[in-house]
BALOBA-1460 file (C-alpha; in Angstrom, 3 decimals):
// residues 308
<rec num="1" residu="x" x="67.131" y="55.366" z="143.774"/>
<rec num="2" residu="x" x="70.478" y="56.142" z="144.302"/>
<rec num="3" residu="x" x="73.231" y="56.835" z="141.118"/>
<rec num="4" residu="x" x="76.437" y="56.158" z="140.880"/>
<rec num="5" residu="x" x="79.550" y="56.711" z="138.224"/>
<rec num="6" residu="x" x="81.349" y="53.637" z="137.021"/>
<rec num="7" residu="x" x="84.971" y="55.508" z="134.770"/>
<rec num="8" residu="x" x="86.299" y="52.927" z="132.659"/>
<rec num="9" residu="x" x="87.967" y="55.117" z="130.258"/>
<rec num="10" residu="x" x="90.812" y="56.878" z="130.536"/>
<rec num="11" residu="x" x="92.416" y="57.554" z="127.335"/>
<rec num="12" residu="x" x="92.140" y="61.415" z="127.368"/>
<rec num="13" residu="x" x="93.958" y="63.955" z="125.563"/>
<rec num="14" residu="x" x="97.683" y="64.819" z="127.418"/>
<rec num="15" residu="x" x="97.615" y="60.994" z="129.152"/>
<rec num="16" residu="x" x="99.526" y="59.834" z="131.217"/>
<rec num="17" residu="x" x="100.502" y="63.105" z="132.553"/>
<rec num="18" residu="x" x="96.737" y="64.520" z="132.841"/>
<rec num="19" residu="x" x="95.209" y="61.175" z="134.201"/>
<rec num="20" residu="x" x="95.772" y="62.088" z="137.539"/>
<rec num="21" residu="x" x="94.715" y="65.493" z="137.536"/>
<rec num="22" residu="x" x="91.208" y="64.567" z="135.400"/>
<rec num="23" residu="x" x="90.302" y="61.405" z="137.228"/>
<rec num="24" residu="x" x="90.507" y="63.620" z="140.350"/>
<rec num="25" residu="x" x="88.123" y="66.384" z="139.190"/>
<rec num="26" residu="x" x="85.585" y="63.730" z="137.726"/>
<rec num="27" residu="x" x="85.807" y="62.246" z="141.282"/>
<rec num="28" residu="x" x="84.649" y="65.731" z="142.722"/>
<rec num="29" residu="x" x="82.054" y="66.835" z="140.306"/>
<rec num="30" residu="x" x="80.499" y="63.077" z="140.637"/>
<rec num="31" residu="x" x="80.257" y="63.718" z="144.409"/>
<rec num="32" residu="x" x="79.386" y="67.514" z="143.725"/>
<rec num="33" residu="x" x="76.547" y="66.630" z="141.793"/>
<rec num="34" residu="x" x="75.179" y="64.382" z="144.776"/>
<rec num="35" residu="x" x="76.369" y="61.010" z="143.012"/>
<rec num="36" residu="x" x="76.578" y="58.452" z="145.911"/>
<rec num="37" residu="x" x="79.462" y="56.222" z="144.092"/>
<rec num="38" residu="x" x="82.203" y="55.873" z="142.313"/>
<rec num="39" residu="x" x="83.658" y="53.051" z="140.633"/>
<rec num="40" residu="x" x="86.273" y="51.610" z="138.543"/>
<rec num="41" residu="x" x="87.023" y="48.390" z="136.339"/>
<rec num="42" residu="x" x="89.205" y="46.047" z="138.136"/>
<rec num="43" residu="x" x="91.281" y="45.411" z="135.239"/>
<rec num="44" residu="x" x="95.444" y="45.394" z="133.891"/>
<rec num="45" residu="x" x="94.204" y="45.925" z="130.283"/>
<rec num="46" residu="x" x="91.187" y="47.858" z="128.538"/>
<rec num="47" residu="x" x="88.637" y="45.170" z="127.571"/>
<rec num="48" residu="x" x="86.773" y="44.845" z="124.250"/>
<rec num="49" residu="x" x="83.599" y="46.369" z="123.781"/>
<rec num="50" residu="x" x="85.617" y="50.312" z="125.046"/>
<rec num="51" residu="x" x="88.691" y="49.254" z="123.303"/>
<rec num="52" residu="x" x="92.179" y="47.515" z="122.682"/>
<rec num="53" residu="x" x="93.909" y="46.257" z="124.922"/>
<rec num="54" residu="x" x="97.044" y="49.090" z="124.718"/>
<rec num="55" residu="x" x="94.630" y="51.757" z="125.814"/>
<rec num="56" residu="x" x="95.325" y="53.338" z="129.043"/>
<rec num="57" residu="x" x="93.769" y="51.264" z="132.304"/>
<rec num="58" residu="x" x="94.935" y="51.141" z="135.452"/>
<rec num="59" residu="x" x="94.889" y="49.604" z="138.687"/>
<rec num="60" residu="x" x="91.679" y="49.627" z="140.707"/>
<rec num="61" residu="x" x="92.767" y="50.079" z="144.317"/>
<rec num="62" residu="x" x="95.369" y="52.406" z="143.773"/>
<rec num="63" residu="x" x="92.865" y="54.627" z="141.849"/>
<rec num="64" residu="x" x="90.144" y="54.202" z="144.397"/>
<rec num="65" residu="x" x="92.527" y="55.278" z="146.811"/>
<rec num="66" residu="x" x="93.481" y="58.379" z="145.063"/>
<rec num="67" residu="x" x="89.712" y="59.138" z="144.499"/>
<rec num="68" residu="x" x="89.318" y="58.770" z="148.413"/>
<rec num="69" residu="x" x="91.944" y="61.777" z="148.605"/>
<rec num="70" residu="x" x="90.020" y="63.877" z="146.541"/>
<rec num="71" residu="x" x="86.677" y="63.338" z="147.898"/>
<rec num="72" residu="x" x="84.924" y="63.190" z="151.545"/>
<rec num="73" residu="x" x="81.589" y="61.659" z="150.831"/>
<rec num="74" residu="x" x="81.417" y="59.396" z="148.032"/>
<rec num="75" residu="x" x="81.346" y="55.422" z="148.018"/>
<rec num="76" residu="x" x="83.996" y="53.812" z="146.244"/>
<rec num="77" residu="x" x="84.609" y="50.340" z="144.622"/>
<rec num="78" residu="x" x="85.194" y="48.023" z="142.110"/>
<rec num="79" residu="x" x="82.970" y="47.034" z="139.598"/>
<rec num="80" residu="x" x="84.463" y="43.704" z="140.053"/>
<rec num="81" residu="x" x="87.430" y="42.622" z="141.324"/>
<rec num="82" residu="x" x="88.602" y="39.166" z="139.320"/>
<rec num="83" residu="x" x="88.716" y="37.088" z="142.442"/>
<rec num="84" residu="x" x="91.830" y="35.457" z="140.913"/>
<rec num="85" residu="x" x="94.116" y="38.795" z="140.935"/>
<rec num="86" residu="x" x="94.353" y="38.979" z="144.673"/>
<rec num="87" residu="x" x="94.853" y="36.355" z="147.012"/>
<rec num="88" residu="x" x="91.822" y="36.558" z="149.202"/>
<rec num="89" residu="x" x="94.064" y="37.398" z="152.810"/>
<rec num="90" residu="x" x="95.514" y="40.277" z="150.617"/>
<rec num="91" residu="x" x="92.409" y="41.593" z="148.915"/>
<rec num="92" residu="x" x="90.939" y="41.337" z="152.590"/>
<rec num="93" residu="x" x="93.389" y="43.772" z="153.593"/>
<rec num="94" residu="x" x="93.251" y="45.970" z="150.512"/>
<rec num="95" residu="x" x="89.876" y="46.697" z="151.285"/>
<rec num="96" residu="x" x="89.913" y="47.333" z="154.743"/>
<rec num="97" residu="x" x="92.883" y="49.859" z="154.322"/>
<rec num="98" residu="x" x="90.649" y="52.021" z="152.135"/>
<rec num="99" residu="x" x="87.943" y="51.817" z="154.112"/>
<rec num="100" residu="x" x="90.317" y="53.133" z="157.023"/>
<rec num="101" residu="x" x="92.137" y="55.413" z="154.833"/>
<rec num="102" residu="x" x="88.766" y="57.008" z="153.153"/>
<rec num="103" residu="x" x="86.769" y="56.977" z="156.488"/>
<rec num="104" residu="x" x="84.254" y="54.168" z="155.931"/>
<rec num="105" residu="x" x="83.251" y="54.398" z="152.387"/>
<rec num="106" residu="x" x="84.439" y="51.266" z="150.613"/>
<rec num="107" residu="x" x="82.955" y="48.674" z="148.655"/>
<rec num="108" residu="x" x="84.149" y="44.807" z="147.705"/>
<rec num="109" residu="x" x="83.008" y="44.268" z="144.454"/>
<rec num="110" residu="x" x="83.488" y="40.877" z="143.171"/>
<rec num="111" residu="x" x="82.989" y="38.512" z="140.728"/>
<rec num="112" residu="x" x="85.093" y="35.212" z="139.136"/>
<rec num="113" residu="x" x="86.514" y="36.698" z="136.562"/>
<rec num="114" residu="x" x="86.703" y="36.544" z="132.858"/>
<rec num="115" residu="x" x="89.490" y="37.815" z="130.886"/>
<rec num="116" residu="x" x="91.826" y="35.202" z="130.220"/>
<rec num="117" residu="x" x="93.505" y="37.677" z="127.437"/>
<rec num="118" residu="x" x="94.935" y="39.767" z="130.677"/>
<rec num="119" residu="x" x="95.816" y="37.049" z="132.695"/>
<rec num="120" residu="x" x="97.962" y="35.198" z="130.616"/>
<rec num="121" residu="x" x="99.863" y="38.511" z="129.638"/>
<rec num="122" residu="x" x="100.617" y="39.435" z="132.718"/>
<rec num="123" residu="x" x="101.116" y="35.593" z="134.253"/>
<rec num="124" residu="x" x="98.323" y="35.189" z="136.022"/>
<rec num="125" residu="x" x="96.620" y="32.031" z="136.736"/>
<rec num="126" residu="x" x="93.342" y="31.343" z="134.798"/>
<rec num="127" residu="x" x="91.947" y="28.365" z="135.958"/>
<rec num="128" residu="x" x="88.589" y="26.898" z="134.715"/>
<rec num="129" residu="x" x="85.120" y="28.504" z="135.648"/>
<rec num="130" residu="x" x="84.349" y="25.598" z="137.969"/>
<rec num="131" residu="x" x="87.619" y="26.187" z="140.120"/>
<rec num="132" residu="x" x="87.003" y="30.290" z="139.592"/>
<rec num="133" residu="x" x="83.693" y="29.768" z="141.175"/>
<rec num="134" residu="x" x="85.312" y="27.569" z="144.257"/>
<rec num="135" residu="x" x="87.746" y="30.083" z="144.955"/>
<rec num="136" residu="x" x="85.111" y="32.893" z="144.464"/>
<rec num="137" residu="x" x="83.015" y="31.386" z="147.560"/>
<rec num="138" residu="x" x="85.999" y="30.405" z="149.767"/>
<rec num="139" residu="x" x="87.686" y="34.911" z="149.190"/>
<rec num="140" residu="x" x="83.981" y="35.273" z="150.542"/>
<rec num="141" residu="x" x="84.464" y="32.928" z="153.495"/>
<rec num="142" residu="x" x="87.396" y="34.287" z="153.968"/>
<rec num="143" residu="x" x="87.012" y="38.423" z="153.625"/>
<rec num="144" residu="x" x="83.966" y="37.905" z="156.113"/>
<rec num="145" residu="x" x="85.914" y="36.293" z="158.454"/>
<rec num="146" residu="x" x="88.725" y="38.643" z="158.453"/>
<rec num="147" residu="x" x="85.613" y="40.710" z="159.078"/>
<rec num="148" residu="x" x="84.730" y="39.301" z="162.077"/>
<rec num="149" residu="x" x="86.118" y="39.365" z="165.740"/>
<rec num="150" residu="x" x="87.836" y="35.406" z="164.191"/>
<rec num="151" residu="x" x="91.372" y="35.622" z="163.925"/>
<rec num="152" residu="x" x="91.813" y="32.114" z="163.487"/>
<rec num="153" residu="x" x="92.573" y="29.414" z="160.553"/>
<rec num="154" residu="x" x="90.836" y="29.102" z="157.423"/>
<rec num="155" residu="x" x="91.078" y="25.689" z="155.453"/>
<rec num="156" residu="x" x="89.514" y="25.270" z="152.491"/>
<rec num="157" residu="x" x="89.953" y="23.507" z="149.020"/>
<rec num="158" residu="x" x="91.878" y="25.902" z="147.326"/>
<rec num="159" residu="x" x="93.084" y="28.438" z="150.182"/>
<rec num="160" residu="x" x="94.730" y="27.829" z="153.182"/>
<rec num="161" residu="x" x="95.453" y="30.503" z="155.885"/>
<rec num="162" residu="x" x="97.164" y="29.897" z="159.374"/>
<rec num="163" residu="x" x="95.857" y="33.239" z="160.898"/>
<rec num="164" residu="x" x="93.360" y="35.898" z="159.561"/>
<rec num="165" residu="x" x="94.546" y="39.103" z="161.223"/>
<rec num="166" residu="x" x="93.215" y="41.775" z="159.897"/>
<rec num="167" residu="x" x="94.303" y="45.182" z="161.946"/>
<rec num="168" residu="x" x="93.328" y="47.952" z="162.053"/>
<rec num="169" residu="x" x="89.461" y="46.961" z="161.288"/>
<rec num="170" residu="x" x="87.696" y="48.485" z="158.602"/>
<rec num="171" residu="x" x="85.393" y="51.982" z="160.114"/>
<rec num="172" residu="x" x="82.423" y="50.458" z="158.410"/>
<rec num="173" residu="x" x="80.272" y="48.116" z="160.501"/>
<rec num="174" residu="x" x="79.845" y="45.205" z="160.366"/>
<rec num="175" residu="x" x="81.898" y="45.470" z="157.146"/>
<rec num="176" residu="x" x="82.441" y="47.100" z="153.898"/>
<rec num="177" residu="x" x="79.503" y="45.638" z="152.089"/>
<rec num="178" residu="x" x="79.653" y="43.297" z="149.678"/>
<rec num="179" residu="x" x="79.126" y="43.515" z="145.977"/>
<rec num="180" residu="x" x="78.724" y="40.454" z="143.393"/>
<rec num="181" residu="x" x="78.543" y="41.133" z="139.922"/>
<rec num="182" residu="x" x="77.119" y="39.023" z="137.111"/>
<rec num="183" residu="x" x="73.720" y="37.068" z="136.614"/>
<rec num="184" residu="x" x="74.634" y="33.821" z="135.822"/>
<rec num="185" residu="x" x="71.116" y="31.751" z="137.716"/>
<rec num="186" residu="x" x="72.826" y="28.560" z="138.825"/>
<rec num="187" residu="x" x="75.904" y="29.794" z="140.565"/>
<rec num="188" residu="x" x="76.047" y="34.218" z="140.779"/>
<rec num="189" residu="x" x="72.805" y="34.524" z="142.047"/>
<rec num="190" residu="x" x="73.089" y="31.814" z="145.012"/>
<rec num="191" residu="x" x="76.342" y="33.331" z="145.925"/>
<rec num="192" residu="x" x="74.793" y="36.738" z="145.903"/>
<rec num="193" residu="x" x="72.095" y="35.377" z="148.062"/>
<rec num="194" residu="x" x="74.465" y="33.767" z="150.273"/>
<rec num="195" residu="x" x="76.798" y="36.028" z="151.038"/>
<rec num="196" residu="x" x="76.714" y="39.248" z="149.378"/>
<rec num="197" residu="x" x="74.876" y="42.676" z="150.921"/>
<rec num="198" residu="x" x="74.400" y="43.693" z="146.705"/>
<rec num="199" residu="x" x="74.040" y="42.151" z="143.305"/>
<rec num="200" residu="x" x="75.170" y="44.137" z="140.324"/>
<rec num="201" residu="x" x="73.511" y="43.552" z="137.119"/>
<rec num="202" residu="x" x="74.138" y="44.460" z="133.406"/>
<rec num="203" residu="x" x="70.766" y="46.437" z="131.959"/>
<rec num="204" residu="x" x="69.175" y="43.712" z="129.176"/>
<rec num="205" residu="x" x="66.120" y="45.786" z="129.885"/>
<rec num="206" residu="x" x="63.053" y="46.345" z="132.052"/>
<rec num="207" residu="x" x="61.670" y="42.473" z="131.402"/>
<rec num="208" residu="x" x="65.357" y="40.909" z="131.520"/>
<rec num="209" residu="x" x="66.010" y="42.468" z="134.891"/>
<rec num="210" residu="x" x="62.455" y="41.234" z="136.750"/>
<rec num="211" residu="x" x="63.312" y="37.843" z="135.570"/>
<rec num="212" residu="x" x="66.772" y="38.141" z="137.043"/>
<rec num="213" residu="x" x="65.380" y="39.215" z="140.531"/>
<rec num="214" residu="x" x="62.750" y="36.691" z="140.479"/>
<rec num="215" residu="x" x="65.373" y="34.099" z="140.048"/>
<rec num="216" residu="x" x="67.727" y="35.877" z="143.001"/>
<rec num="217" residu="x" x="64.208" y="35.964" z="145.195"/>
<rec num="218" residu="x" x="64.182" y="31.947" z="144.926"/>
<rec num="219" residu="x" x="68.309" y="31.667" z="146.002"/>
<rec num="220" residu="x" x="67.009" y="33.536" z="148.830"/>
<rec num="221" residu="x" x="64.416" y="31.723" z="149.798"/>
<rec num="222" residu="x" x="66.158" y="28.828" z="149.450"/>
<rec num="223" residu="x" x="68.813" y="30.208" z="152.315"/>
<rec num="224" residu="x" x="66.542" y="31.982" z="154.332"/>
<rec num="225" residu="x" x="67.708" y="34.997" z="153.562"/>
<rec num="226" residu="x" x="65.678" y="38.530" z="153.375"/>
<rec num="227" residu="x" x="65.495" y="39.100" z="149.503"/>
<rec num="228" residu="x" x="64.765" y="42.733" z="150.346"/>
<rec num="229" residu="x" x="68.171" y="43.007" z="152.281"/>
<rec num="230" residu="x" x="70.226" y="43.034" z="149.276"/>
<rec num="231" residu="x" x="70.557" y="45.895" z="146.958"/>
<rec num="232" residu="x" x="70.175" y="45.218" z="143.673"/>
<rec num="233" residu="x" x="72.085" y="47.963" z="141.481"/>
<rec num="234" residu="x" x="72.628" y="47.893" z="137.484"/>
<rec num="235" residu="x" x="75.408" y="49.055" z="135.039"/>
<rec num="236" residu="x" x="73.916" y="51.192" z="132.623"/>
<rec num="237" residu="x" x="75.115" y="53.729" z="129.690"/>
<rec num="238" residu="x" x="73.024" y="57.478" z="130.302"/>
<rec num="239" residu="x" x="75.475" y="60.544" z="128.554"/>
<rec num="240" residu="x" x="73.659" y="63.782" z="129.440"/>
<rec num="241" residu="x" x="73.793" y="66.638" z="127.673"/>
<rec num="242" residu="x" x="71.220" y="70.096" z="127.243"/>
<rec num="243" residu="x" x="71.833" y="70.136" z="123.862"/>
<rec num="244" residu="x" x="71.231" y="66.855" z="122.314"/>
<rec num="245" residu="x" x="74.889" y="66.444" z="120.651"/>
<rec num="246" residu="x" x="76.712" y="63.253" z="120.395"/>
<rec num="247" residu="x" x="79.633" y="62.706" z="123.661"/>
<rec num="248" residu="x" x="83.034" y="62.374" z="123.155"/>
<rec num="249" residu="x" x="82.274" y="58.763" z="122.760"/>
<rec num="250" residu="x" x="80.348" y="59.462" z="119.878"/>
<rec num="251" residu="x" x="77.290" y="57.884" z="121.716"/>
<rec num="252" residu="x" x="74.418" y="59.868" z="121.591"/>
<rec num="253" residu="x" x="72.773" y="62.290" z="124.642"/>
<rec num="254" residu="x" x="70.011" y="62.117" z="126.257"/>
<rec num="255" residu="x" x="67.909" y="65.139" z="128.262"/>
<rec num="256" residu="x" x="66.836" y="64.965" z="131.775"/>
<rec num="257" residu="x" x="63.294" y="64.158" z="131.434"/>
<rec num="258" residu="x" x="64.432" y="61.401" z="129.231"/>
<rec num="259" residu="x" x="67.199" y="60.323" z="131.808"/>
<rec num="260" residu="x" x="64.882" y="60.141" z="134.682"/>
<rec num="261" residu="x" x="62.315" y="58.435" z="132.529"/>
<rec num="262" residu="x" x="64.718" y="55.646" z="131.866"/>
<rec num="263" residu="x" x="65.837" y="55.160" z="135.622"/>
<rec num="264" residu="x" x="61.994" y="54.842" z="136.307"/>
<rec num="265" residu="x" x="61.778" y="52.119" z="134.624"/>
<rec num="266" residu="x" x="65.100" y="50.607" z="135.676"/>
<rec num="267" residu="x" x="63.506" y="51.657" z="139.987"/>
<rec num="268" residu="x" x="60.107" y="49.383" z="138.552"/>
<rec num="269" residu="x" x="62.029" y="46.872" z="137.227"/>
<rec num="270" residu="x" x="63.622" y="46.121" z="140.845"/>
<rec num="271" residu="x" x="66.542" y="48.364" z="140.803"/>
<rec num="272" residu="x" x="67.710" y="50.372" z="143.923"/>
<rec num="273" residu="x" x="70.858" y="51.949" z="142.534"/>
<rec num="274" residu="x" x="71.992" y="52.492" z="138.945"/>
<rec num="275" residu="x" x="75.867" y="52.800" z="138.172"/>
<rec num="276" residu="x" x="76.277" y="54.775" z="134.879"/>
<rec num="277" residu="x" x="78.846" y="54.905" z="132.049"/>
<rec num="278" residu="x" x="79.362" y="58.104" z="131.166"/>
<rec num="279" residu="x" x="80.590" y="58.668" z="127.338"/>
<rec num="280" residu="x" x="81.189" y="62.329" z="128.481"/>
<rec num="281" residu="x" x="82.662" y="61.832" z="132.319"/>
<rec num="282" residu="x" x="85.402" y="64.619" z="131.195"/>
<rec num="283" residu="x" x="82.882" y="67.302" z="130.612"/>
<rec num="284" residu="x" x="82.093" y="69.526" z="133.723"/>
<rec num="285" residu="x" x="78.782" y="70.864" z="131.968"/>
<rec num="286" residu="x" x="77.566" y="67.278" z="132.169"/>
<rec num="287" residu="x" x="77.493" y="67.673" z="135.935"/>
<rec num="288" residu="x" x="75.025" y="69.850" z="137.164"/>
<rec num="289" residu="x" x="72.670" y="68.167" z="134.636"/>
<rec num="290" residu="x" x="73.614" y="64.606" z="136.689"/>
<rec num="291" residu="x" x="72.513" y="67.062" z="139.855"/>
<rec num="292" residu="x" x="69.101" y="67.288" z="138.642"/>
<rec num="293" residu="x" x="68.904" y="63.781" z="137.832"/>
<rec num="294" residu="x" x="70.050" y="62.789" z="141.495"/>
<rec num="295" residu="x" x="67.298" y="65.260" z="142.486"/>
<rec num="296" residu="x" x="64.819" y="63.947" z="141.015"/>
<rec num="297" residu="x" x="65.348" y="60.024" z="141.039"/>
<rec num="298" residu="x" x="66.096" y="60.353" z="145.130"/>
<rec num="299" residu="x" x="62.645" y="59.610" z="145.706"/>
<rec num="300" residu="x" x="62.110" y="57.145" z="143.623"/>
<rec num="301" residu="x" x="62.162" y="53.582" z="145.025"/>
<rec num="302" residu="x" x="62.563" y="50.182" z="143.957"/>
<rec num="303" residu="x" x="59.353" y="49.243" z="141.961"/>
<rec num="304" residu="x" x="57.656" y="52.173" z="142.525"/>
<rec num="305" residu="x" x="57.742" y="55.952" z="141.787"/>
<rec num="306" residu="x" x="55.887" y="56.963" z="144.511"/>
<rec num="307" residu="x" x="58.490" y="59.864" z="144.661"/>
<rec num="308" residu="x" x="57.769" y="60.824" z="141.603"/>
């Protein structure tokens, strides 16, 4: 199992001045500590359930980008772009340029997005989940063929493009991969089955997650595609601390033992990767505890801990 570091928060002490210079050493303790990704929200405002909407957020690509600079290793991506910010052409291009710019390590994550509260503050168009899910399978038509040796048009229902240049390449081959987030059964999971290299899951648990991949197994039988070929990764919340204290957050901490025991059971419930939210990603001591957790969840594999 491989572990990543999803930072959604960054309303820290000193902001806006000491975003920059804290984002940039949790991006190099995360890789430090062996993490093999970093992500960020693709979001204008915070969202409920971290907190109002004034707290500090900002843009994805633009941080991702920064994070590339301060890093040589790590993955980095989106945990998911709304595929209505970006016209699909443009997000194309985002991507590839920091894929070129960071030497091959990005990610598209994607998903049809969700908050309306953002998009109608800052005038974007919110259109119903029917049309969100159209346009979320014609960006992936599109970013894989601006992916592909096809320069030509694309036509479709809701985008139309005369030429889909895309130079210089991305470094990764065939293509950054692709990343859908969300588990809805009828309409997610056959896109992530159709299209995507990676599904990204919320954690509803051990039992909630095997039903999920069971019902992603059938989309992919249904296509013909390789069920095993797609990583299946899940958000999750794991603060570590040797002491037992509550984070910053106020969440509570968990040990090791009890960290690896939980992404155990998150490897025999299907998953290859696990993202975590961090409630203490500020605190360098947290860091070489995440170390020992990489080291000892490496060899643990998708239902199985024969590593263990």
């Amino acid at each position: 199992m491989r572990l990543g570091l999803q930072v959604s928060h960054f309303s820290w002490p000193g902001s806006p001045a000491s975003i920059g210079p804290t984002f940039g050493r949790i991006a190099r303790d995360a890789e430090a500590a062996g993490m093999a990704s970093l992500w960020v929200m693709d979001h204008f405002f915070q969202i409920r359930g971290i907190g109002p909407p004034e707290l500090e957020m900002l843009e994805g690509y633009t941080t991702l980008a920064f994070a590339a600079g301060q890093t040589s290793r790590i993955e980095l991506g989106t945990l998911v772009t709304g595929v209505t910010y970006r016209h699909p052409g443009i997000l194309a291009k985002t991507v590839t340029t920091l894929d070129v710019l960071s030497g091959g390590r990005a990610w598209l994550g994607i998903g049809a997005a969700w908050n309306e509260q953002e998009h109608r503050g800052l005038g974007v168009p919110f259109p119903p989940v029917r049309e969100r899910f159209e346009r979320l399978e014609e960006t992936l038509q599109i970013v894989l063929q601006m992916w592909s040796d096809d320069e030509g048009p694309y036509q479709g229902s809701h985008y139309s493009l005369d030429r889909t240049l895309n130079s210089p390449p991305a470094i990764r081959r065939p293509h950054p991969p692709i990343l859908i987030g969300g588990m809805g059964e009828r309409k997610t999971l056959r896109l992530v089955a159709a299209y995507a290299d990676a599904s990204n899951f919320f954690d509803i648990g051990p039992q909630g997650l095997q039903a999920t991949c069971e019902v992603l197994r059938g989309h992919c039988a249904d296509v013909g595609r390789d069920y095993d070929a797609i990583t299946k990764t899940v958000l999750t919340r794991l603060s570590l601390s040797d002491t037992g204290g509550p984070a910053p957050s106020g969440e509570p901490t968990v040990s090791v033992a009890a960290a690896v025991d939980k992404l155990g059971a998150l490897a025999d419930a299907g998953m290859d990767d696990a993202i975590l939210g961090m409630g203490n990603t500020t605190d360098p001591d947290a860091y070489p505890l995440v170390a020992e957790v990489v080291r000892q969840v490496s060899g643990i594999t998708a239902a199985g801990r024969s590593g263990r």
